[in-house]
KOLVO-611816 format. One record per residue (C-alpha): x, y, z; residue in three letters. Coordinates in Angstrom, 2 decimals. Layout:
BEGIN
[pt [X,Y,Z],"ala"]
...
% end
This chain:
BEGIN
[pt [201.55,223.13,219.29],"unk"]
[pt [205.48,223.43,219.27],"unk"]
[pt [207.48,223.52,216.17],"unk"]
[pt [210.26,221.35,216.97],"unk"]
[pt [212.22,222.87,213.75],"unk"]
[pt [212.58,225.91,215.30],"unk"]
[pt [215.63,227.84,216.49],"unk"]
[pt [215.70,227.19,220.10],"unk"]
[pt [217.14,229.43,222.52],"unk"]
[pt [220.91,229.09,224.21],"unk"]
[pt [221.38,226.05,226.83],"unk"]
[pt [224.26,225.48,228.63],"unk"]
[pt [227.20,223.88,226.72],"unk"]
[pt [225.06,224.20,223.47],"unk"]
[pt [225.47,226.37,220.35],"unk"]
[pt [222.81,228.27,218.80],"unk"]
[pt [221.55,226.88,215.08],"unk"]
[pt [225.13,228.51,212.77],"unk"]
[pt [227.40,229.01,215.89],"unk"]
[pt [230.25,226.95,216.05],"unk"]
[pt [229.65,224.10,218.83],"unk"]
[pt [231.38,224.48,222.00],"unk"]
[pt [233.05,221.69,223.39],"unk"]
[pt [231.19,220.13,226.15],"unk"]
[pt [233.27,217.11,226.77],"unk"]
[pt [236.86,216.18,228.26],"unk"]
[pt [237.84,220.06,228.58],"unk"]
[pt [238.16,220.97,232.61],"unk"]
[pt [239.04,224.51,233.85],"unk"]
[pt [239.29,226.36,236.89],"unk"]
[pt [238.77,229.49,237.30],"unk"]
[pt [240.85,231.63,240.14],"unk"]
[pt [239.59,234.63,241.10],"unk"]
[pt [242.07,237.44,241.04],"unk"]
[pt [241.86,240.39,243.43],"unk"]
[pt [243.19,243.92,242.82],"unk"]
[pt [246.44,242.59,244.74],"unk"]
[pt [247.27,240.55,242.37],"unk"]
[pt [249.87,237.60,241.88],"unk"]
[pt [250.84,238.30,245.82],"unk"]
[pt [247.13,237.95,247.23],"unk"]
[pt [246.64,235.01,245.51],"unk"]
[pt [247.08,231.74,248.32],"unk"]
[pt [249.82,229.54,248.11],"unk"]
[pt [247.38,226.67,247.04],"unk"]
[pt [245.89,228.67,243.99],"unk"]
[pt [249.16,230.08,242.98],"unk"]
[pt [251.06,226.33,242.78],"unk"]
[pt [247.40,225.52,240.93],"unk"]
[pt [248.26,228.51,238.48],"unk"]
[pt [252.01,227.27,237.97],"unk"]
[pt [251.25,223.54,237.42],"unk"]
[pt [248.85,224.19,234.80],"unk"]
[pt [249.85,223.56,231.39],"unk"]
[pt [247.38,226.28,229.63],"unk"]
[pt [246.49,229.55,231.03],"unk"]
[pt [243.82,231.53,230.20],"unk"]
[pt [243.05,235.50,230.92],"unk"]
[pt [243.52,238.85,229.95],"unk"]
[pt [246.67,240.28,229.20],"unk"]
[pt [246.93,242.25,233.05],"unk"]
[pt [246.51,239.26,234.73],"unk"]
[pt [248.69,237.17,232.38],"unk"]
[pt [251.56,239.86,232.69],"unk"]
[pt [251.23,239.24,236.48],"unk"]
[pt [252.38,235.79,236.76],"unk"]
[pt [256.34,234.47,236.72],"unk"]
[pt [257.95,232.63,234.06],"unk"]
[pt [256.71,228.69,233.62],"unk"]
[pt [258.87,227.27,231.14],"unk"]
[pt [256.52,225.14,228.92],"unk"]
[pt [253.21,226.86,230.27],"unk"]
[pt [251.17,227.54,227.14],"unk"]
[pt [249.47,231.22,228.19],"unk"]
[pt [246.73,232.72,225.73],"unk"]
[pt [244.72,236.06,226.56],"unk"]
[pt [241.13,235.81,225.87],"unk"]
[pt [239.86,236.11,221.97],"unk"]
[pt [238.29,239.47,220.75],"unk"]
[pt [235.28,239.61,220.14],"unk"]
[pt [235.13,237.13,223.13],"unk"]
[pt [232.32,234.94,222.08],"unk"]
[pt [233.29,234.72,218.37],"unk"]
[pt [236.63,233.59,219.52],"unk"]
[pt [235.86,231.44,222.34],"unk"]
[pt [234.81,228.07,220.28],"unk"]
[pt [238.49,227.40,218.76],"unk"]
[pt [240.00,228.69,222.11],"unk"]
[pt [238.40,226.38,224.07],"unk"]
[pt [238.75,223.52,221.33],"unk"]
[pt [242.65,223.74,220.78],"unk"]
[pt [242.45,223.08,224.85],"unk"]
[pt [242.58,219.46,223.92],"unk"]
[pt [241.87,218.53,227.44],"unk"]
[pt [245.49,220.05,228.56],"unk"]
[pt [244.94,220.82,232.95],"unk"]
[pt [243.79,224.19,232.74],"unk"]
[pt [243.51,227.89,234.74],"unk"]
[pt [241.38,230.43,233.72],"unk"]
[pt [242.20,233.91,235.68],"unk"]
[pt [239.10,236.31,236.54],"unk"]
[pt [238.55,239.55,238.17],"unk"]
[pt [237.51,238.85,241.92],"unk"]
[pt [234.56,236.75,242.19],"unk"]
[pt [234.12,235.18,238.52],"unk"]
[pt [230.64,234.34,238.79],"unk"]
[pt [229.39,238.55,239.08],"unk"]
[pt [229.49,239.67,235.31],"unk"]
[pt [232.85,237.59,234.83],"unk"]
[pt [234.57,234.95,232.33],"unk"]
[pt [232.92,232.51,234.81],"unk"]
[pt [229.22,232.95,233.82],"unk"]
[pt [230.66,232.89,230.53],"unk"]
[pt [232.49,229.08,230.60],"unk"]
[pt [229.57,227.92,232.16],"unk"]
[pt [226.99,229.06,229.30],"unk"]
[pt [229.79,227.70,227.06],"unk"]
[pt [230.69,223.92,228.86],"unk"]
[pt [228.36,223.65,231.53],"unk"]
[pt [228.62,223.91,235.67],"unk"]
[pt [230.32,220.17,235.65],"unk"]
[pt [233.10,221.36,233.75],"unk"]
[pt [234.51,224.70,235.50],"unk"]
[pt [235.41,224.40,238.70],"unk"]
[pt [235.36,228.00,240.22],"unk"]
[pt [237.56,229.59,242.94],"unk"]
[pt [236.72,233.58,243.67],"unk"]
[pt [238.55,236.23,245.45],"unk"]
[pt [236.67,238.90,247.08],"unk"]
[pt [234.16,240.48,244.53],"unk"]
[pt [234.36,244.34,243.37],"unk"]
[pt [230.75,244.50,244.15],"unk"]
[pt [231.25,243.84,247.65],"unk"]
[pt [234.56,245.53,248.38],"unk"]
[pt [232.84,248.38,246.79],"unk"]
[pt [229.61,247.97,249.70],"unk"]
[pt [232.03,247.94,252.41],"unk"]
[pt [233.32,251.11,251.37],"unk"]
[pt [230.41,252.57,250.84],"unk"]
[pt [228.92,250.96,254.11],"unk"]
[pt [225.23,250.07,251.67],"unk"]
[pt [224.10,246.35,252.87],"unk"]
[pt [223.49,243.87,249.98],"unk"]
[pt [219.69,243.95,250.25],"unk"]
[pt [219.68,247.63,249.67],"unk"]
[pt [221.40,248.49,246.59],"unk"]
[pt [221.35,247.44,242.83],"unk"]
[pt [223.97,246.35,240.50],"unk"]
[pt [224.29,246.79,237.02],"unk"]
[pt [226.85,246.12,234.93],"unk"]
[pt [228.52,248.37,232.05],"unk"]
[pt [231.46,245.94,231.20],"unk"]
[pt [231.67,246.13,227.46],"unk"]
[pt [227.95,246.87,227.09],"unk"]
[pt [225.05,249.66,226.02],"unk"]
[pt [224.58,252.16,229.32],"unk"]
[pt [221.30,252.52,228.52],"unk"]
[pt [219.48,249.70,230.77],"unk"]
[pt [220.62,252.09,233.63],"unk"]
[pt [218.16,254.41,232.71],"unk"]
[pt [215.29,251.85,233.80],"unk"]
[pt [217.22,251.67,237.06],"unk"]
[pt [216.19,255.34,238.04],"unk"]
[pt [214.40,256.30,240.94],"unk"]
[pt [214.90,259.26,243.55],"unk"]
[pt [216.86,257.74,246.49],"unk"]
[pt [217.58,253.83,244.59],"unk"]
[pt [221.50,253.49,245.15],"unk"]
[pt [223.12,251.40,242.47],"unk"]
[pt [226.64,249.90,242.31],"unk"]
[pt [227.91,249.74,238.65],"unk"]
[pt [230.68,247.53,237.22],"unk"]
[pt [232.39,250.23,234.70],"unk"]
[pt [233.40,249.57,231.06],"unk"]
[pt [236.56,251.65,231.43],"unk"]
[pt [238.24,255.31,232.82],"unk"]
[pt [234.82,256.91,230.80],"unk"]
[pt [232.01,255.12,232.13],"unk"]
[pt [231.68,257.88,234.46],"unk"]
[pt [231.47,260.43,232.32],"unk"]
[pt [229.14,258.51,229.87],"unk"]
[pt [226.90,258.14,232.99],"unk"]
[pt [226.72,261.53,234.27],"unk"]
[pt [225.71,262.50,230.93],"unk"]
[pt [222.85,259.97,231.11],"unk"]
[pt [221.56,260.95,234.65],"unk"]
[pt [221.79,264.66,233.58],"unk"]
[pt [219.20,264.10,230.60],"unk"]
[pt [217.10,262.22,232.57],"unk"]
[pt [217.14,264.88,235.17],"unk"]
[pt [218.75,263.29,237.46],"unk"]
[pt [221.74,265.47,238.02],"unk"]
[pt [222.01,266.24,241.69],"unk"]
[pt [222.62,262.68,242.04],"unk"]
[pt [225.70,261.60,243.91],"unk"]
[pt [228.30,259.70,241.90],"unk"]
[pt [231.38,257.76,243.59],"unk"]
[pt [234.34,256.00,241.67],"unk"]
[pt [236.22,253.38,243.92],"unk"]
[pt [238.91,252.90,242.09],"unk"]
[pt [241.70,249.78,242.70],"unk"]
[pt [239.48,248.26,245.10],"unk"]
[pt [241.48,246.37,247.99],"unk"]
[pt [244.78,247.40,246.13],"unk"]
[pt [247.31,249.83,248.16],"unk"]
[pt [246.86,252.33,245.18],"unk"]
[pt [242.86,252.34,245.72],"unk"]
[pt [241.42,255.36,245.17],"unk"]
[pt [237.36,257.51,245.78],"unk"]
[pt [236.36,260.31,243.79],"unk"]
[pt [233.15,261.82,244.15],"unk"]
[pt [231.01,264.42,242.89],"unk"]
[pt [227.56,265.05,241.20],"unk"]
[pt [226.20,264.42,237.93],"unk"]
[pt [225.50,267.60,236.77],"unk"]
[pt [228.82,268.41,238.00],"unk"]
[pt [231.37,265.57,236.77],"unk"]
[pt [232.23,267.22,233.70],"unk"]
[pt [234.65,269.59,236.19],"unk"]
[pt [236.41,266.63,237.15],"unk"]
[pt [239.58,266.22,235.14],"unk"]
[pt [239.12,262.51,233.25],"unk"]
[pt [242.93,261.49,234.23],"unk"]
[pt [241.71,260.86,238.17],"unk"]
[pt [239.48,258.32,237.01],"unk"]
[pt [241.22,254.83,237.48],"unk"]
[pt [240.42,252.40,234.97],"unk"]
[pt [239.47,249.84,237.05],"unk"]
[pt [236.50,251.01,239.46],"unk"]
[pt [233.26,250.71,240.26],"unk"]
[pt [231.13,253.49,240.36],"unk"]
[pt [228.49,254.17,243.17],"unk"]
[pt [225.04,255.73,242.70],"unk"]
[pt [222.90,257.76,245.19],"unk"]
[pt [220.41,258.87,242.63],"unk"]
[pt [218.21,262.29,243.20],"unk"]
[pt [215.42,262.95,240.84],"unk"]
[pt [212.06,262.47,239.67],"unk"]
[pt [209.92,260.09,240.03],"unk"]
[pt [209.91,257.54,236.90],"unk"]
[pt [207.85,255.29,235.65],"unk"]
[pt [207.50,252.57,238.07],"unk"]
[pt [207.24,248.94,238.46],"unk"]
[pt [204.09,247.77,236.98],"unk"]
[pt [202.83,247.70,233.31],"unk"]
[pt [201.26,250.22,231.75],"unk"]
[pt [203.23,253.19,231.09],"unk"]
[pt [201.65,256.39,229.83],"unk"]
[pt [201.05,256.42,225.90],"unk"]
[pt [203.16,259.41,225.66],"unk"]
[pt [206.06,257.42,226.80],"unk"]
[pt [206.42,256.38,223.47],"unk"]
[pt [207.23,257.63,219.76],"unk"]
[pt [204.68,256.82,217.55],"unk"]
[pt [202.21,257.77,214.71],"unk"]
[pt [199.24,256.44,216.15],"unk"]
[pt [199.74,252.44,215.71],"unk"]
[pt [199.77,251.96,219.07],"unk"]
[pt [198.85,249.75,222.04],"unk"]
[pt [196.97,251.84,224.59],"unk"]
[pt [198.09,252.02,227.61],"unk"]
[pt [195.03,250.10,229.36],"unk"]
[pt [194.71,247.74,227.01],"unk"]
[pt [198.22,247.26,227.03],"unk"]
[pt [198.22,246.25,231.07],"unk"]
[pt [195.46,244.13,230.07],"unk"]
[pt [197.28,242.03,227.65],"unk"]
[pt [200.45,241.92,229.60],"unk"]
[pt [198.87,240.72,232.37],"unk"]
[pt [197.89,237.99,230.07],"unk"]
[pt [200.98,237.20,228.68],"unk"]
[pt [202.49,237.27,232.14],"unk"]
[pt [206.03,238.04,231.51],"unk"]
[pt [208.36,236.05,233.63],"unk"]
[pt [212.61,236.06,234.16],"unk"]
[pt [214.36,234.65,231.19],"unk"]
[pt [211.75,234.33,228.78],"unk"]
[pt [211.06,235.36,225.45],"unk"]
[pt [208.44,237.34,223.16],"unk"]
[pt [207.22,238.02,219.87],"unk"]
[pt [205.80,241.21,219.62],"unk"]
[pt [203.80,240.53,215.77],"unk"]
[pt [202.66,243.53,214.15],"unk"]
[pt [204.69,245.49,216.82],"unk"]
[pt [203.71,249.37,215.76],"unk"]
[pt [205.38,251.42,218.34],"unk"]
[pt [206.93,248.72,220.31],"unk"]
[pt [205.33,248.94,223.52],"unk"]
[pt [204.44,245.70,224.82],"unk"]
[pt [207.62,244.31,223.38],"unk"]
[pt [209.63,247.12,225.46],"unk"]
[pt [207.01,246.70,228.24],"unk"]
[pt [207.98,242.79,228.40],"unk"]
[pt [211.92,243.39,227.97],"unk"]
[pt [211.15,245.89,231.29],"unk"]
[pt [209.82,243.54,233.44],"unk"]
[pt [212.96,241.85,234.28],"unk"]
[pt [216.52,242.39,233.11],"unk"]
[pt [216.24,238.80,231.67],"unk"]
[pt [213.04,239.14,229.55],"unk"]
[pt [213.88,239.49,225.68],"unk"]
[pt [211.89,240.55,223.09],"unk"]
[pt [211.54,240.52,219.25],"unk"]
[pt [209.42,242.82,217.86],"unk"]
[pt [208.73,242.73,214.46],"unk"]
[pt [206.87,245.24,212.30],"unk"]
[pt [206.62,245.58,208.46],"unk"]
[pt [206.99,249.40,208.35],"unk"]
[pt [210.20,250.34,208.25],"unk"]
[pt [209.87,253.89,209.55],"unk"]
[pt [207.78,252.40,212.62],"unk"]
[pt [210.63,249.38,213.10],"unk"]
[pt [213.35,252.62,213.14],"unk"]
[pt [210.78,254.63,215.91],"unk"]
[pt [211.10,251.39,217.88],"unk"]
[pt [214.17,250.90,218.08],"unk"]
[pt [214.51,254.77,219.69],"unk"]
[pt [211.62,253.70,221.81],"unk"]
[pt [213.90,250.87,223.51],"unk"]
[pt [216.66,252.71,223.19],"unk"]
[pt [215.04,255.95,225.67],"unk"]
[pt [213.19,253.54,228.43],"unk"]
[pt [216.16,251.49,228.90],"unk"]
[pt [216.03,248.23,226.50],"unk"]
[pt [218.41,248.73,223.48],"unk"]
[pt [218.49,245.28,223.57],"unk"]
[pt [215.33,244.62,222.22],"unk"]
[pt [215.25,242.67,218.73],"unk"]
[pt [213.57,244.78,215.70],"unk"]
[pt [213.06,242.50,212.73],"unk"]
[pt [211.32,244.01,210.13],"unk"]
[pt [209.52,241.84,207.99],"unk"]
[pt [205.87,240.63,207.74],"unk"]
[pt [204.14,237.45,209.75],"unk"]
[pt [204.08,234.82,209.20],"unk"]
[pt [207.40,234.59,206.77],"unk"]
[pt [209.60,236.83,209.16],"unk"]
[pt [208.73,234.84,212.03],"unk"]
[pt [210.51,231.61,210.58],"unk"]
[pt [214.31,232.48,211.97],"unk"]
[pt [213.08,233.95,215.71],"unk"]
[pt [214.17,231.95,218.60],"unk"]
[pt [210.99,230.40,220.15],"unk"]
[pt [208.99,232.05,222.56],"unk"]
[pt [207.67,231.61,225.70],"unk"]
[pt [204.69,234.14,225.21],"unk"]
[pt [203.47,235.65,221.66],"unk"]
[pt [201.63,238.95,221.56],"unk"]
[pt [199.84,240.10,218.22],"unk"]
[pt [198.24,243.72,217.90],"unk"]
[pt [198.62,243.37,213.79],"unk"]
[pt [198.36,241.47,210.95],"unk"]
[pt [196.32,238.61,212.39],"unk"]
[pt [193.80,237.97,209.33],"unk"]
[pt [197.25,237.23,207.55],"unk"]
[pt [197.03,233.34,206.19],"unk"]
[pt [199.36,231.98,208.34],"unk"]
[pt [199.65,234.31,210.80],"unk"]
[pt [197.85,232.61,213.80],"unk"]
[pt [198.69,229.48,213.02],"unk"]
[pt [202.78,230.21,212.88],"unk"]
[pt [202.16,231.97,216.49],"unk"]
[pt [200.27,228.79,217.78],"unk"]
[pt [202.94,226.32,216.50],"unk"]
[pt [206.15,227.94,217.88],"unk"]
[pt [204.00,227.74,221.71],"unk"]
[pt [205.13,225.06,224.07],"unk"]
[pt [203.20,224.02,226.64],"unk"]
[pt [202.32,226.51,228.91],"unk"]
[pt [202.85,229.42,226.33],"unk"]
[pt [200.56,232.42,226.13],"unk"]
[pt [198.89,234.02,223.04],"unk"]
[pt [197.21,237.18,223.35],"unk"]
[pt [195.55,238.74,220.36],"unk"]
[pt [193.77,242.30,219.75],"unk"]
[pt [191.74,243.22,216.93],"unk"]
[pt [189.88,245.88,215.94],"unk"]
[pt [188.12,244.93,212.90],"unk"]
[pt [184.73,242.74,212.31],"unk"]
[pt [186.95,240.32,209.92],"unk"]
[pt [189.33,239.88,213.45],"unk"]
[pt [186.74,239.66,215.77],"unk"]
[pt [185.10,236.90,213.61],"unk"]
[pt [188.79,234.71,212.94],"unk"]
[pt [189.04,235.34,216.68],"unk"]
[pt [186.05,234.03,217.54],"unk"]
[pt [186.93,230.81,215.12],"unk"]
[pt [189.98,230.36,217.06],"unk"]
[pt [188.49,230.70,220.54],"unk"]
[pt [186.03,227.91,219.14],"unk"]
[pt [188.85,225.26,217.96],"unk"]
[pt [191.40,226.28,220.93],"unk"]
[pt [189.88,227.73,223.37],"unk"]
[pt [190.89,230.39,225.86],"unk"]
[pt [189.25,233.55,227.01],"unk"]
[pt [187.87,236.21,224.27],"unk"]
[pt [187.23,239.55,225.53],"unk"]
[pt [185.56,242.79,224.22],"unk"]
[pt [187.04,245.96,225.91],"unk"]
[pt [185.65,249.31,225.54],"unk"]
[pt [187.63,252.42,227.75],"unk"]
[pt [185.90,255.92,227.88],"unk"]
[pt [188.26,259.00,228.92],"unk"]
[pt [186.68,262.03,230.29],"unk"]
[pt [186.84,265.16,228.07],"unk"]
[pt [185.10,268.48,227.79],"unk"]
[pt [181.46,268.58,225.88],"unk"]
[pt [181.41,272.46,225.38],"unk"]
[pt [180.97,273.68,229.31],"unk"]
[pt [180.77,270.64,230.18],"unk"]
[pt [182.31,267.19,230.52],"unk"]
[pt [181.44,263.67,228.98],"unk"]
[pt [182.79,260.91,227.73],"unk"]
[pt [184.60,259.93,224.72],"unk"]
[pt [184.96,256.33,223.81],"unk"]
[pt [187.76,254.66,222.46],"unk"]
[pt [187.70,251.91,219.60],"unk"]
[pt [186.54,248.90,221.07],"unk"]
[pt [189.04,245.78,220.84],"unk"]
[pt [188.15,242.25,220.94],"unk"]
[pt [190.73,240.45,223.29],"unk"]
[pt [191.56,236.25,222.54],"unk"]
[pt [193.84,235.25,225.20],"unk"]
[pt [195.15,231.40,225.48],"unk"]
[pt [197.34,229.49,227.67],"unk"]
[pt [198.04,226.23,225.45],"unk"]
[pt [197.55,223.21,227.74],"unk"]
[pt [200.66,221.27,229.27],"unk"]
% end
């Protein structure tokens, strides 16, 4: 049922349909790990690896570091880095080359980046003692016991999906505000009597702690924070949301067109969401199971796309409050606005199916193993759904959930609309 024409998703060493290529082929780099001691704590072998190379690569602090090479060729990294990287990396012209990273490369670094770009068999990587685990030293937290989430030149909000009374979380900050920027966060989510700890110059002689409390970090004068630290979380608050699907309806924004909340762990369940793949959310209303999805692991993406611009605006505020700004909002109708998505590895539609085309655009971008899971209300979707369970089969469903209410003195039951459920795995 795939669409081989469509837009696939990143591989490694591949461009995305209009990207520039990156060069896969007769570039080789290492990558040396720098620590906060700089040129000095470097060994003897990497630094006569850094001097004999003819190009250099890094930011501008470590590239100030080094000593005078006459005839080294030394460029800091492009900005925006990804725009820039393609030429970068092609003007390389297979000249023996040194890439220089913070610590360990491979934890939110330039590393993970080369590798996306030319592939593991092209980088060669040599870290120095990671921030991350300098930083649980200090704090004396073991590995297994703490999160980390990373800030570097990104939206803060996935830290709010983090929370939870007593979770301690290590994150890699952007710059000197991140702290701030944080505090502010963990206040409005009532989490203020959380403890917050910058380790600053980690495993330099200038290193540095700070701590204080959320609620309390706007005392702190903004000229102690060090630039380069990593700030440490011992959160104190409510309880969230949890782990598993189906958060409460009033989680969400919205002017009605939405997915309940037990029909919406219903068809999650179905579309079992999985690291590092991809939705549609079609006919998306409020957003929910596309924000549910992007939830369920820091990996998961989403597109959600909804005609309505008003609704595609309250979605976007949706992801934005329960930790996923990074959700995709295209709106657009199905099928026509589904044409330039990146393929998905599961395809949920709670509008809009009786559209011509609709079904059949959702069925076609499915690989093997893909799920489809459908709702409808109507008798016209219940009948096209019973059509499709005929010619594809799968599993079709009619739920019905009844909520306790009053009845005058007493208390009955008070049904919602029922919805007719097609679910389908499409065969390997």
């Amino acid at each position: 049922m795939k669409d081989d024409t469509r837009p696939p998703r990143r591989a490694p060493g591949r461009a995305l349909p209009g990207e520039t290529p990156l060069p896969a082929e007769g570039v080789g780099i290492t990558v040396v790990g720098v620590g906060a001691d700089g040129w000095s704590g470097l060994p003897e072998r990497l630094r006569t690896l850094v001097l004999e190379a003819e190009v250099v690569l890094g930011g501008h602090r470590h590239l100030s570091m080094l000593p005078e090479t006459p005839g080294q060729r030394r460029e800091p990294w492009p900005s925006p880095l990804r725009e820039g990287l393609p030429d970068l990396l092609a003007s390389l012209d297979g000249a023996r080359t040194v890439a220089l990273a913070s610590g360990d490369p491979l934890v939110s670094g330039i590393g993970t980046t080369l590798i996306d770009a030319l592939g593991p068999e092209t980088v060669r990587l040599e870290p120095a003692v990671s921030s991350v685990a300098l930083a649980r030293a200090r704090m004396g937290w073991p590995a297994e016991r703490c999160a980390v989430v990373s800030l570097v030149g990104r939206d803060p909000r996935p830290l709010l999906r983090r929370l939870a009374p007593g979770r301690r979380v290590l994150v890699l900050s952007s710059d000197a505000g991140t702290p701030a920027t944080v505090a502010g966060m963990l206040v409005g989510a009532g989490y203020g009597e959380s403890r917050m700890t910058v380790l600053g110059d980690l495993g330099a002689p200038s290193e540095s702690r700070l701590e204080g409390t959320a609620e309390g970090w706007a005392s702190i004068p903004a000229e102690k924070v060090s630039a380069l630290h990593v700030l440490a979380l011992e959160l104190a608050g409510p309880v969230g949301y949890g782990l598993a699907t189906g958060l409460p309806d009033d989680a969400f924004e919205h002017d009605g067109q939405l997915t309940k909340r037990d029909l919406r762990a219903s068809a999650l369940a179905r579309l079992a969401p999985s690291p590092g793949q991809h939705l549609w959310d079609v006919g998306a209303g409020a957003g929910s199971i596309g924000i549910e999805w992007t939830r369920a692991h820091p990996t998961c993406s989403a597109d959600a796309v909804e005609a309505n611009a008003d609704r595609a605006a309250r979605i976007e505020r949706n992801a934005g409050r329960l930790g996923v700004p990074g959700l995709r909002v295209v709106t657009g109708r199905a099928p026509e606005a589904l044409g330039d998505l990146a393929g998905p590895d599961a395809v949920f539609v709670g509008g809009g199916a009786t559209r011509p085309g609709v079904l059949d655009a959702c069925l076609d971008a499915l690989s093997p193993g893909g799920r489809l899971v459908v709702h409808g209300v109507t008798l016209e979707t219940e009948a096209l759904l019973a059509d499709a369970r005929r010619r594809h089969g799968g599993e079709l469903t009619r739920i019905q959930v009844e909520t306790a209410a009053p009845v005058g003195t007493f208390t009955g039951w008070t049904p919602a609309r029922t919805v007719t459920q097609w679910a389908l795995t499409v065969d390997p």
